[in-house]
C-alpha positions in Angstrom: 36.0 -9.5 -6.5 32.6 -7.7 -5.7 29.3 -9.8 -5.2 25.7 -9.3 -4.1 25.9 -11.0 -0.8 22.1 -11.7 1.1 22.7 -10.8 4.6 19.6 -11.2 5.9 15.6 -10.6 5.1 15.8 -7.8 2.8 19.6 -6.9 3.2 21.4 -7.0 0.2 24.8 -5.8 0.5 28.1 -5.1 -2.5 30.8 -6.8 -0.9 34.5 -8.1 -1.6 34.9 -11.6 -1.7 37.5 -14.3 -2.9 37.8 -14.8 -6.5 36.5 -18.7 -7.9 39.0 -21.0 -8.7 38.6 -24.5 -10.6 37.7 -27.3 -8.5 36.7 -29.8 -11.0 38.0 -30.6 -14.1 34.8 -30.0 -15.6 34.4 -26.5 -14.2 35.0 -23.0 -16.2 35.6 -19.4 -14.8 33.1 -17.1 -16.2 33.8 -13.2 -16.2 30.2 -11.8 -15.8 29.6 -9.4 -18.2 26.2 -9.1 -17.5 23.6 -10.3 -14.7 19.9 -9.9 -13.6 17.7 -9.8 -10.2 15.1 -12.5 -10.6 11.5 -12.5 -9.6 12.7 -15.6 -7.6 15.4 -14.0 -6.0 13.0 -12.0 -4.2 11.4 -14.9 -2.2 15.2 -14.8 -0.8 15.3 -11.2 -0.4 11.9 -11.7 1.7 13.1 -14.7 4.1 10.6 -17.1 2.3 13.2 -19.6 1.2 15.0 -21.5 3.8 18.4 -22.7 4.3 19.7 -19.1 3.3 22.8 -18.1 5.3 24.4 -15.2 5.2 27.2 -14.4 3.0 25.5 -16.5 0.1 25.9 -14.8 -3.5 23.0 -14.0 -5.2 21.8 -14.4 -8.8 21.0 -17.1 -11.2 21.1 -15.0 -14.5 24.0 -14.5 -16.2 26.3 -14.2 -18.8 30.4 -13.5 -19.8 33.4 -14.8 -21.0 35.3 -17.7 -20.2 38.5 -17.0 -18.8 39.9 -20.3 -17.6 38.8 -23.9 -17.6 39.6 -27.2 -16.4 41.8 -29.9 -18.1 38.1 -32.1 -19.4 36.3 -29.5 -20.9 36.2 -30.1 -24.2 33.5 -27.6 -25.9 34.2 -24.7 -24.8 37.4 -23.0 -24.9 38.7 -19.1 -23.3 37.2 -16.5 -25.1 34.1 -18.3 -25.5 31.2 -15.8 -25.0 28.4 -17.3 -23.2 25.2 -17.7 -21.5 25.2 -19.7 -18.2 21.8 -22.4 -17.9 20.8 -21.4 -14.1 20.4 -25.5 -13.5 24.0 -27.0 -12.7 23.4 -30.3 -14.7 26.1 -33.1 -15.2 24.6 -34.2 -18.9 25.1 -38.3 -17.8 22.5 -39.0 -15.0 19.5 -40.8 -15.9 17.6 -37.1 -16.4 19.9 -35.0 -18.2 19.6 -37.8 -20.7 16.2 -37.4 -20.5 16.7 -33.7 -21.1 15.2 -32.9 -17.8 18.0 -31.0 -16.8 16.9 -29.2 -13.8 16.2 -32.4 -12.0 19.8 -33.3 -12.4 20.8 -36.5 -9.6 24.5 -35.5 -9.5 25.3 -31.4 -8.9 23.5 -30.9 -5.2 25.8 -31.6 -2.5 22.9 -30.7 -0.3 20.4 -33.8 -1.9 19.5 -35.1 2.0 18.6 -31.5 2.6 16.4 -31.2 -0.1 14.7 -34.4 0.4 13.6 -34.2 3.8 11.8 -30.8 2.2 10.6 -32.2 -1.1 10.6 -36.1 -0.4 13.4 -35.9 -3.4 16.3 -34.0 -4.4 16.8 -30.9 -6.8 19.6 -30.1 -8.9 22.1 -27.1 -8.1 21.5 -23.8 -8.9 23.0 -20.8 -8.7 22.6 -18.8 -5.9 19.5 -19.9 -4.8 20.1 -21.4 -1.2 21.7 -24.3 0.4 18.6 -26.5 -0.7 20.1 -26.0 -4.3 23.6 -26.8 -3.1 24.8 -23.7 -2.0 26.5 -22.6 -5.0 27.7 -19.2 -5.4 25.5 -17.1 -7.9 26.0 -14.5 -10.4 25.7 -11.4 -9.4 29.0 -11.1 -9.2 32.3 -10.5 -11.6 33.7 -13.7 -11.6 31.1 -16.9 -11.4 32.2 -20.6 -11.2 30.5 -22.3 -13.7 30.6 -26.6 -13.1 30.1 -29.1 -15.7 31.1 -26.0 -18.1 30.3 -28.1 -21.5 26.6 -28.8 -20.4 25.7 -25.4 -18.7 26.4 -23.0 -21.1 25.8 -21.7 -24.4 27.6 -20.3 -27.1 26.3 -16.8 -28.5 27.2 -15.2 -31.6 28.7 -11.6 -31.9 26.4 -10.0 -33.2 23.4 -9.9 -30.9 24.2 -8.4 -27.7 24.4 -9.4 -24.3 21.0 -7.7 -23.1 19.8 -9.7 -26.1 20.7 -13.0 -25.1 21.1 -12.8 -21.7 17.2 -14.2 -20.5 18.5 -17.3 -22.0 19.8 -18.0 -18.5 16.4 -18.7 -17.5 13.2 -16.4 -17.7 12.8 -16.7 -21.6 13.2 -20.7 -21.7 11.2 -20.6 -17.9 8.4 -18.7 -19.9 8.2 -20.7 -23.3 8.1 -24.1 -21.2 4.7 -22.6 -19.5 3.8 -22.3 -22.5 4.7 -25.6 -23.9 3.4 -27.3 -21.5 0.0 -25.9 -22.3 0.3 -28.2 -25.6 -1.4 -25.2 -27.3 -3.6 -26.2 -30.3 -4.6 -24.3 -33.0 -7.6 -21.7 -31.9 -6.8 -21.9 -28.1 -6.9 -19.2 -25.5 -3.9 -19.3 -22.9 -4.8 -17.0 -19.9 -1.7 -15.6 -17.9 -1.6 -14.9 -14.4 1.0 -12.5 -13.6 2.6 -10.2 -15.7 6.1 -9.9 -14.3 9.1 -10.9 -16.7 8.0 -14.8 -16.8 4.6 -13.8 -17.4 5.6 -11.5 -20.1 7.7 -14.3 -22.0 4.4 -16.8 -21.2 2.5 -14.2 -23.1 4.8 -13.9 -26.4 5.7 -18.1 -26.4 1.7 -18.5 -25.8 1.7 -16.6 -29.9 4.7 -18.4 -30.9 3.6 -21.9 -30.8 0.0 -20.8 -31.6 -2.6 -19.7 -29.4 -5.4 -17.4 -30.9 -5.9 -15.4 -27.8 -3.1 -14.4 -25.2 -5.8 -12.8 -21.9 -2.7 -11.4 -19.2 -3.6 -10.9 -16.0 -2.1 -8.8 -13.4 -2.5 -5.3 -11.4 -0.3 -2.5 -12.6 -1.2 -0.8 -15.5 2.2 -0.3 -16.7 3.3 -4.4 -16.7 -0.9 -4.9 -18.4 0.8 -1.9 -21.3 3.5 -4.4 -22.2 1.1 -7.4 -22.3 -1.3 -6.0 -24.6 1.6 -4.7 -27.1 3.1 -8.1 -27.3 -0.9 -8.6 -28.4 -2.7 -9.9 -25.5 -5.9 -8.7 -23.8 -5.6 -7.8 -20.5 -7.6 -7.8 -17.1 -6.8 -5.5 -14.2 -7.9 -7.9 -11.5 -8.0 -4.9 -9.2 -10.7 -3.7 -11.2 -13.3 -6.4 -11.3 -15.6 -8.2 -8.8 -14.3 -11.9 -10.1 -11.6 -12.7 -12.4 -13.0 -16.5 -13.5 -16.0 -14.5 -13.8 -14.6 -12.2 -16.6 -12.3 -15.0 -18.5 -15.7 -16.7 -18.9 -17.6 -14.0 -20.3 -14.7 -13.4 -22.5 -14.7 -17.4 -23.7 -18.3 -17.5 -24.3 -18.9 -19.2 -20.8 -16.0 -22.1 -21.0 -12.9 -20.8 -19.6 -9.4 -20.6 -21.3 -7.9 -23.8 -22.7 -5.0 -23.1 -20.4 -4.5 -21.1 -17.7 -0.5 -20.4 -16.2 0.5 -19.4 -13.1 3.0 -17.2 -13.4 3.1 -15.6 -10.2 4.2 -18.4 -7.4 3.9 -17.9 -3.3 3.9 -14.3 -3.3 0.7 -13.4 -4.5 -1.4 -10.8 -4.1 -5.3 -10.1 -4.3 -8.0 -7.6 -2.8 -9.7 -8.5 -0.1 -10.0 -10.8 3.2 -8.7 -14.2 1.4 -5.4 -11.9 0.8 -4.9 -11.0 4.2 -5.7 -14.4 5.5 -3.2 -15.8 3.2 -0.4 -13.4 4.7 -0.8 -13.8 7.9 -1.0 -17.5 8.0 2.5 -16.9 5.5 4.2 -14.6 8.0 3.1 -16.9 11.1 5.0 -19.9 9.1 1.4 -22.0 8.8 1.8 -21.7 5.3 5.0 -21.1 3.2 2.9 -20.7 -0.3 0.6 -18.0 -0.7 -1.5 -19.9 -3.4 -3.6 -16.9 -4.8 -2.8 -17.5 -8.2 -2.6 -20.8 -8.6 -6.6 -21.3 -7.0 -7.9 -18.8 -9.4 -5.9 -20.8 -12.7 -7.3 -23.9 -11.3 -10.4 -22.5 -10.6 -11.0 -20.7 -14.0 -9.3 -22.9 -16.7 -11.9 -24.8 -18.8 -13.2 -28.5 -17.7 -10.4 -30.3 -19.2 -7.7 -28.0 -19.5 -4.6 -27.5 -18.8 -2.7 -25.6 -15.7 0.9 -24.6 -16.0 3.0 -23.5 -13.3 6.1 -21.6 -14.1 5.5 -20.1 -10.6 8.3 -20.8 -8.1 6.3 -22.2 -5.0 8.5 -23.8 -2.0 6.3 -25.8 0.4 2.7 -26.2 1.2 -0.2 -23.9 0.0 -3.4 -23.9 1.8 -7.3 -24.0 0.5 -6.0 -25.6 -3.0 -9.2 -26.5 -4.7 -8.7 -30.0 -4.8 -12.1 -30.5 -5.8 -12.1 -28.8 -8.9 -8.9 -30.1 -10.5 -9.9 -33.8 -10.1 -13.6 -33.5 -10.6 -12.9 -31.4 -13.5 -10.4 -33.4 -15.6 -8.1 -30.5 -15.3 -4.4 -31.6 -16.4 -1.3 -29.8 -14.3 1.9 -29.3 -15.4 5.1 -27.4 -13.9 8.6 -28.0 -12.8 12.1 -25.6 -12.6 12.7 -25.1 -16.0 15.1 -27.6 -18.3 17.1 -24.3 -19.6 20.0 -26.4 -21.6 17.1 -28.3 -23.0 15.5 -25.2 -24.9 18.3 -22.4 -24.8 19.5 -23.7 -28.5 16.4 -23.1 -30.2 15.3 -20.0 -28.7 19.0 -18.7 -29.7 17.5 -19.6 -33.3 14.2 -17.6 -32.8 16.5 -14.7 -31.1 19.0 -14.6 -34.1 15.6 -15.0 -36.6 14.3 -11.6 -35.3 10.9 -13.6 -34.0 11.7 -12.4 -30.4 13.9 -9.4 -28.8 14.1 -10.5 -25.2 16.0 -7.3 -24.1 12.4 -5.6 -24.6 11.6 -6.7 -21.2 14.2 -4.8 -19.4 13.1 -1.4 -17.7 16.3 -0.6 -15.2 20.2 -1.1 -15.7 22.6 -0.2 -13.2 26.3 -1.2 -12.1 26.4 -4.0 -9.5 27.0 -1.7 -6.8 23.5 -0.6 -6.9 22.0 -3.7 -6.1 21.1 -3.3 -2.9 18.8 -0.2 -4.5 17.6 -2.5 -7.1 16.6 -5.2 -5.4 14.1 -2.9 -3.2 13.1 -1.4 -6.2 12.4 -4.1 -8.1 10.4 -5.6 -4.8 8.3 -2.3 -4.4 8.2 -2.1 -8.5 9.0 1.5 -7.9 9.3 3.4 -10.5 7.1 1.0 -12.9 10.5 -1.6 -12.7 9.9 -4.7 -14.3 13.3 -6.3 -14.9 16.5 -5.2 -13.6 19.7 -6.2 -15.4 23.2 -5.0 -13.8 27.0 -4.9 -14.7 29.9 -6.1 -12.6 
């Protein structure tokens, strides 16, 4: 079969490789009918994640149709059209009865790896380094899909795939930001970054209530979407101080929440920014931190940061300070996909959301090594990039 394979810091390559087979009786074989670059899959595209090694399939977001499953399945059947949760989650450990699927104890072969990073293990994921087990991803026309009863979804047939497909990940990442805001009625969510996570922040921000949605980002074209999804928007190109503005736009208080939907590649004018990339490149730092200083930094006394942001390590000049003194309230984590992909099916199929209005680029898989650096250089005003096997 043909995969994305990462071959190095910003080598992508379309390669064949061996078709999956079942290894567990849990597992299923997914034909991918549809897949999707991530904004995370770009800290592996730029060398920022370790324990990459090359040959490793890329891709976390996808979606297709069974084709073969092992003997213990017992939900899912071939035929099934479905949406793959990008956390590998067994359904029995101690979290995923807690519904806190993406801290799974039982799908990371890798778990000393990850805890001599983290001080404790992660759950598998797709595609997404050796740190997350090592698992093959998505981009790719065949995917192995383990504990095939807990991971995936079934969608019906009459919403399409570019409809549903977000389910994987970014639309259930987004809408936990946002939950974990614990909006209340009359509250402003501010949200930094305006990439796909940031736009689903933005629309689950009006969905469970906010008053005021203020995105925050620096290309015009990503700000455009924002603001027809209803937000306000702020260039932060074009102003001296960003906490600055969100005050004077919140009567002098701040948001009620502020979430960081950017993570450790983010970007600002001036000598901070260089600072912060140099100290990246130079491997003093692993987290360039922009975004999250400025949400700690500008939220309200007492409010609430969320951080849908992938970071990986350590950060530098976090404003320590100001979170405790303040009585500012953090909340973040991968996302528990299985736990909200049901209902947000429910909102899909209700007409209160159309996910696929996010996506600016489609292309066959081949073209992935062009997509990837066009998504990175956001050439051509790209925004999401979905592809077909």
């Amino acid at each position: 079969m043909k995969a994305a394979i990462w071959w190095g810091i910003a080598n992508v390559g379309v390669d064949e490789v061996p078709d999956p087979w079942i290894v567990n009786a849990q597992d299923a074989i997914v034909k991918v009918t549809l897949t999707a670059i991530c904004g995370s899959d770009l800290h592996l595209y730029n060398g920022l994640v370790p324990s990459m090694e090359k040959g490793d399939i890329l891709g976390h977001e996808f979606m297709g149709e069974i084709v073969e499953i092992g003997p213990e399945v017992k939900e899912r059947k071939v035929g099934d059209r479905v949406v793959v949760a990008f956390p590998i989650s067994c359904g029995k450990c101690f979290f995923c009865r807690g519904e806190m699927y993406s801290l799974c104890e039982n799908t990371n072969p890798n778990a000393g790896m990850a805890e001599k990073m983290f001080g404790h293990a992660l759950c598998g994921i797709y595609g997404y380094s050796h740190l997350t087990g090592g698992y093959a991803g998505g981009q790719a026309q065949y995917v192995r899909v383990p504990f095939a009863d807990v991971g995936t979804i079934v969608v019906p047939d009459e919403l399409t795939d570019e409809q549903v497909l977000f389910l994987s990940d970014i639309f259930p990442t987004g809408y936990m930001a946002a939950e974990n805001c614990n909006i209340q009625s009359g509250d402003t969510v501010a949200v930094f970054g305006c990439g796909p996570v940031g736009q689903f922040s933005v629309r689950s921000a009006f969905l469970l209530g906010a008053s005021r949605v203020i995105a925050i980002d620096r290309f015009d074209y990503r700000l455009a979407m924002a603001r027809r999804a209803g937000a306000e928007t702020v260039n932060f190109e074009e102003v001296d101080d960003v906490n600055d503005v969100l005050k004077e736009m919140t009567g002098g208080r701040g948001p009620d929440s502020c979430i960081d939907a950017v993570g450790m590649e983010a970007h600002q004018p001036g000598a901070g920014a260089i600072y912060d990339y140099v100290m990246q490149q130079m491997r003093l730092e692993q987290d360039r931190a922009i975004a999250l200083r400025q949400c700690i930094l500008s939220v309200r006394n007492g409010g609430t940061v969320s951080i849908p942001g992938v970071y990986g390590g350590y950060g530098d000049k976090i404003p320590l300070g100001s979170l405790m003194n303040r009585a500012i309230q953090t909340r973040t984590g991968q996302t528990h996909a299985q736990k909200y992909m049901p209902a947000l099916l429910g909102r899909i199929e209700r007409g209160e959301i159309d996910p696929s209005e996010i996506i600016t680029h489609r292309a066959p898989l081949e073209q992935a090594p062009q997509m990837y650096e066009t998504f990175r250089n956001k050439s051509d005003e790209c925004l999401k990039v979905v592809m077909t096997p």
